[in-house]
C-alpha positions in Angstrom: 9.0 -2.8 -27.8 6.8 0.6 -27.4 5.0 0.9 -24.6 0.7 0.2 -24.4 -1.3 3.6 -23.9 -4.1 2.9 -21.8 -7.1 4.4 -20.0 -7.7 4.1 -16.1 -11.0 2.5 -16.8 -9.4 0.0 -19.7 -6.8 -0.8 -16.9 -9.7 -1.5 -14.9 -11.3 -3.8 -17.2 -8.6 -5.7 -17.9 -7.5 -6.2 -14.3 -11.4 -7.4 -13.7 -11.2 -10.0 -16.9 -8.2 -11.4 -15.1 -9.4 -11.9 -12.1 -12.8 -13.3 -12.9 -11.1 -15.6 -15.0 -9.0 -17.4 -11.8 -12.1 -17.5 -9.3 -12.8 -13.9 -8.2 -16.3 -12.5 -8.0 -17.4 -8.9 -9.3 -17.2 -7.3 -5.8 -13.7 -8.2 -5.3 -12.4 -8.0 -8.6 -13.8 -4.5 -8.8 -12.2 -3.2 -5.6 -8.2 -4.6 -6.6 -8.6 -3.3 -10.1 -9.7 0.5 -8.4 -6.9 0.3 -6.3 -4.7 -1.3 -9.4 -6.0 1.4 -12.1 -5.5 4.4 -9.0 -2.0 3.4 -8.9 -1.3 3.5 -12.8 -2.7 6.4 -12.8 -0.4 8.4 -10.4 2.3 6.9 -11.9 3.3 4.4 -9.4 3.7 0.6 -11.6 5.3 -1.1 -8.7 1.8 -1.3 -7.2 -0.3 -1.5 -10.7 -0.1 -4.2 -13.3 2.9 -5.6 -11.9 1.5 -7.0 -9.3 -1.2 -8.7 -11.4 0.9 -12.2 -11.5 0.6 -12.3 -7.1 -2.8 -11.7 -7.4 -3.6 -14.1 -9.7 -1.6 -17.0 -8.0 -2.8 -16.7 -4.8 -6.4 -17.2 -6.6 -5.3 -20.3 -8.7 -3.5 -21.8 -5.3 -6.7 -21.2 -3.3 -5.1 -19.2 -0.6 -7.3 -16.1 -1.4 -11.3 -16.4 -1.3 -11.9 -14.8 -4.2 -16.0 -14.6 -2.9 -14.9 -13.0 0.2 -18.0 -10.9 2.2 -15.9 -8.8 5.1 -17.7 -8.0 8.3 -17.7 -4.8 9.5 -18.6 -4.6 13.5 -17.6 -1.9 16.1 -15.4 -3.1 18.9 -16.2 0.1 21.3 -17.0 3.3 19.7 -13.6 4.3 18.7 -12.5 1.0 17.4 -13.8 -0.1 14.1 -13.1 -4.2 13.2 -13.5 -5.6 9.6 -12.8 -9.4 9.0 -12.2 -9.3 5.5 -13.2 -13.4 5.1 -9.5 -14.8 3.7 -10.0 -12.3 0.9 -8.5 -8.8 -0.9 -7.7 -5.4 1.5 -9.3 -3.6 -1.1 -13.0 -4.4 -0.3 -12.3 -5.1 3.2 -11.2 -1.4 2.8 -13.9 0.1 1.1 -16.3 -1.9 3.1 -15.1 -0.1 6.5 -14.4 3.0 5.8 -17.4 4.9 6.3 -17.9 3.3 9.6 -14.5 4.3 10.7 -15.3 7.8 9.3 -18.4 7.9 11.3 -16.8 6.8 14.5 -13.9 9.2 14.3 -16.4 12.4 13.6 -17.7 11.1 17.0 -15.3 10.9 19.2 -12.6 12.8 17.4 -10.2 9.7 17.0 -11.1 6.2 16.3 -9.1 3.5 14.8 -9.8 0.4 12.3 -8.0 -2.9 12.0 -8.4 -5.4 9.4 -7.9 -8.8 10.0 -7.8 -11.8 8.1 -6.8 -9.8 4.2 -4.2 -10.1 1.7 -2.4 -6.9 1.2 -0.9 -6.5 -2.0 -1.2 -2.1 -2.6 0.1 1.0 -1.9 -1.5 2.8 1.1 -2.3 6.3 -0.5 -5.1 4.9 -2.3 -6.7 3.9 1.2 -6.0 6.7 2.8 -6.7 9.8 0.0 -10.6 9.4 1.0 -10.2 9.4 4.8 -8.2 12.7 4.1 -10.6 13.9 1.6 -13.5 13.5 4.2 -11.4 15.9 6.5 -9.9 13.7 8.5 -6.4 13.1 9.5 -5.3 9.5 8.8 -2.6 6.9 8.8 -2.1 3.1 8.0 0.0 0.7 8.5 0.9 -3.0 7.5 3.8 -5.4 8.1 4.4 -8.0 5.1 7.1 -11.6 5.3 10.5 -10.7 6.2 11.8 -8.6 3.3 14.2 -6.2 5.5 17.2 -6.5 8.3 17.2 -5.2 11.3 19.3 -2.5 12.2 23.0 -4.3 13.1 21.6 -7.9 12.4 22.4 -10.3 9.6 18.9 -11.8 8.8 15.7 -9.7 7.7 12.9 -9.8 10.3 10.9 -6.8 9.3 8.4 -6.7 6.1 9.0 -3.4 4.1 6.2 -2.7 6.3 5.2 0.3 4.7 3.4 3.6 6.8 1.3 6.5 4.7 0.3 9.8 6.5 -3.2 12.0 5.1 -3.4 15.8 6.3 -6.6 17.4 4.9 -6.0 20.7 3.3 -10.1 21.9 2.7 -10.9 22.7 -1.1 -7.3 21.7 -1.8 -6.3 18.0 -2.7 -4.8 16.1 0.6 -1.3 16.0 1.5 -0.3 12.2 1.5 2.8 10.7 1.6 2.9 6.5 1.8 6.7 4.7 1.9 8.1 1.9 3.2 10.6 1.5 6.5 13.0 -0.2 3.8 15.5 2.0 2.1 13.7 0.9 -0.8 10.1 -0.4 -1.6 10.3 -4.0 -2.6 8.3 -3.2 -5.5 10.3 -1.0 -6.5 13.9 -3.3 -6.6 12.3 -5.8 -8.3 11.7 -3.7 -11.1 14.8 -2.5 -11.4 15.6 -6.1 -10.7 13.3 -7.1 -14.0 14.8 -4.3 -16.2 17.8 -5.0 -15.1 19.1 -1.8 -13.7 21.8 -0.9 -10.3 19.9 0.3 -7.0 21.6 2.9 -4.8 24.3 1.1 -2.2 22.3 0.9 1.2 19.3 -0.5 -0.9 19.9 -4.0 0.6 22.5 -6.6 0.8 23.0 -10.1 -1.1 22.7 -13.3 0.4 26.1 -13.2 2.5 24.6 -9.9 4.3 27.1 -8.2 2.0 25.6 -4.5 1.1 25.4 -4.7 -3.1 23.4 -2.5 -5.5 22.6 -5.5 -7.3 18.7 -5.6 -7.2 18.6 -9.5 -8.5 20.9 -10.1 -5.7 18.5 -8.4 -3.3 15.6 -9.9 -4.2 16.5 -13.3 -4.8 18.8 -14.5 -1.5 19.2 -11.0 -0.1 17.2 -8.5 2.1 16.3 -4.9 2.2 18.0 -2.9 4.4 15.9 -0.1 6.6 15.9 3.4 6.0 18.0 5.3 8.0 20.4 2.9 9.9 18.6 2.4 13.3 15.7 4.9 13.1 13.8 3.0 10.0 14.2 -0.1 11.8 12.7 0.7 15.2 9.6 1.8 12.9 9.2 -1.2 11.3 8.9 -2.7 14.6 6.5 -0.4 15.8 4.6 -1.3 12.4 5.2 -5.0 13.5 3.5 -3.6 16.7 0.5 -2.0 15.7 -0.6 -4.1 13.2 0.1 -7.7 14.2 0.4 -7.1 18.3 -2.9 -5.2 18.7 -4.7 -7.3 16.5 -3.6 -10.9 16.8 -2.5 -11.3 13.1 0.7 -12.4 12.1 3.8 -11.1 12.7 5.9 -10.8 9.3 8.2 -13.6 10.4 4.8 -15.7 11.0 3.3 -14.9 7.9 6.3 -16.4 6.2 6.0 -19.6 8.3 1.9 -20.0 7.4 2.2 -18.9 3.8 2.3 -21.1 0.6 4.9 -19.0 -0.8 2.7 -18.9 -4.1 3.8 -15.8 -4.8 0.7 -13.7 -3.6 0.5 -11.5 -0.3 0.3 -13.6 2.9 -3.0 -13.1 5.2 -2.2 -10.6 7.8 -3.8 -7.1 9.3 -3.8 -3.7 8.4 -3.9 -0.8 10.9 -5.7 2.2 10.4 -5.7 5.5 13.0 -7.9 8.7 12.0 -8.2 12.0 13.8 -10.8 14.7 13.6 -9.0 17.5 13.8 -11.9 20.1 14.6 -12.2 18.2 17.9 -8.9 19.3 19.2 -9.8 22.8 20.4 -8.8 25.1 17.3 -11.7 24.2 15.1 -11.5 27.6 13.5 -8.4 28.2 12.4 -6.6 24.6 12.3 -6.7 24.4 8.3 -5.9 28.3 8.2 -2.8 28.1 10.4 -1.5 24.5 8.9 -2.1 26.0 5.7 0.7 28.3 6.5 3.1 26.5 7.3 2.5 24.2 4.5 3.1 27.1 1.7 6.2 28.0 3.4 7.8 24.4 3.1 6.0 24.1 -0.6 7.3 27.8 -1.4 10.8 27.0 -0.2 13.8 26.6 -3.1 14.1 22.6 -3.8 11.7 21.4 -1.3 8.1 19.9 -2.3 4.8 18.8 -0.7 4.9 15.2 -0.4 1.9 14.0 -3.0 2.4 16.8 -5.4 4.1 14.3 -7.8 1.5 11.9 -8.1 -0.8 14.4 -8.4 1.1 15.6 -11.5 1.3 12.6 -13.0 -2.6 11.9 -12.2 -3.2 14.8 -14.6 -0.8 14.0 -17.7 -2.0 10.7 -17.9 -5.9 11.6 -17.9 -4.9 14.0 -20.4 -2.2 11.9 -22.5 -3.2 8.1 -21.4 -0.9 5.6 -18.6 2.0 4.3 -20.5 2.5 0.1 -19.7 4.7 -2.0 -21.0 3.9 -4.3 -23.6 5.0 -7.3 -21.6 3.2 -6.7 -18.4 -0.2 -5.7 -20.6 0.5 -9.3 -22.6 0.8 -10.9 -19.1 -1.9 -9.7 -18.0 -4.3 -10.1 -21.5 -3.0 -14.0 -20.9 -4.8 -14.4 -17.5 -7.9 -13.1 -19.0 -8.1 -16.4 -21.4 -7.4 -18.8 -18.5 
């Protein structure tokens, strides 16, 4: 079956229609189908339409207040707070980023943590604009257990994702956003779906045995971290930073408290940003980092970190986003509902 060409902004629409249709209002529909369309766009479909069917279900179960108003407040005047009500990240998100923006141009560093959202995206789409604004940025969230810890035979960890924004003046940001797994979760259960073999060190099956089965991963098994020992003390910082600081669940909590409907459990977010022309070199910082960064993008084989998605944000303006036919008539179903 050939693939549907589509717009960002039909992507958009249709991601609105479907969640209006299960109990969301305008504000928060908008803000997940941005974040849903953004990640078409750039080519990345384990955090666009597929993930349509979560956020759906966690609407019809009543676990996500699809009317949700965040707060916004400042803790101290490095510390931005936004309550996002039981609702999306997305507008929780877009709600607090200017403030955190603000506080971070005065004081050179400030940080922002969400509490009370449902994360269900990829980071780069929340952190492109902090970066774009000049800033230096990174986020962080934690997930239900999805991943094992280094030498243990259960998974603790969520993927628990981290994404890093450098600001590069005229130039588009560099960004990179992945997971402490070996593997985005997203990511295996496509290949899962379409049936295809994941590298070995991917995860292991439901014995703890390492397979490159990704049906086997997904459904009984675990993720393994990145890198042996050194992926899994991240994800425990992650674990750290966005459930110790803020009182939100850890991971293996989130599984305990959630419905299991499907949808992303309530949890935090953690959000640092850095000002870098308050650190002392504020006339040559982009200059000098500049440097280094056409050496390592000039170098045979290597690549900045973004530049893919930036390639594919092009083509598909130019050419439309290709989706499949199955995950458009999935998602043209929730509209009727």
């Amino acid at each position: 079956m050939p693939d549907k060409v589509m717009t960002k902004q039909e992507i958009q629409k249709l991601v609105e229609l479907g969640l209006e249709a299960n109990g969301c209002n305008k504000e928060n529909s908008s803000a997940v189908a941005r974040t849903i369309a953004a990640a078409e766009l750039d080519g990345c479909a384990a955090h666009g339409l597929f993930r349509m069917p979560g956020y759906v279900a966690s609407l019809r179960s009543g676990k996500v207040n699809g009317n949700a108003s965040p707060v916004v407040s400042r803790l101290s005047p490095g510390v931005v707070k936004v309550d996002g009500d039981h609702g999306y990240a997305p507008l929780a998100l877009e709600k607090g980023r200017e403030a955190l923006i603000q506080a971070t141009q005065e004081n050179g560093i400030a940080a922002m943590v969400l509490v009370n959202v449902h994360h269900f995206a990829a980071l780069w789409v929340e952190v492109e604009p902090i970066a774009e604004a000049g800033m230096v940025a990174m986020a962080f969230t934690t997930y239900k257990p999805a991943v094992v810890p280094a030498g243990a035979k259960q998974p603790l960890f969520g993927t628990n994702p981290m994404c890093f924004g450098w600001p590069r003046g005229d130039q588009r940001p560099l960004v990179f956003d992945q997971a402490s797994a070996a593997m985005a979760r997203g990511e295996v259960m496509i290949a899962a779906r379409d049936g295809h073999a994941v590298p070995l060190g991917t995860g292991v099956d439901e014995n703890g045995m390492q397979t490159t089965d990704a049906s086997k991963i997904i459904n009984g098994g675990a993720l393994l971290p990145f890198g042996g020992h050194k992926g899994s003390t991240i994800a425990m910082m992650i674990e750290l930073l966005v459930a110790g600081l803020s009182g939100q669940d850890f991971s293996f909590e989130a599984q305990k408290n959630d419905n299991n409907d499907g949808g992303p459990p309530n949890g935090g977010e953690f959000i640092l940003a850095i000002d870098p022309n308050h650190f002392g070199d504020a006339d040559s910082w982009l200059k000098h980092s500049e440097s280094f960064l056409q050496l390592l993008g000039g170098m045979e084989g290597a690549h900045i970190p973004g530049d893919r998605r930036y390639a594919n944000r092009s083509t598909n303006k130019e050419n439309g986003i290709s989706v499949k036919e199955s995950v458009y008539a999935s998602c043209l179903e929730f509209t009727e509902t």
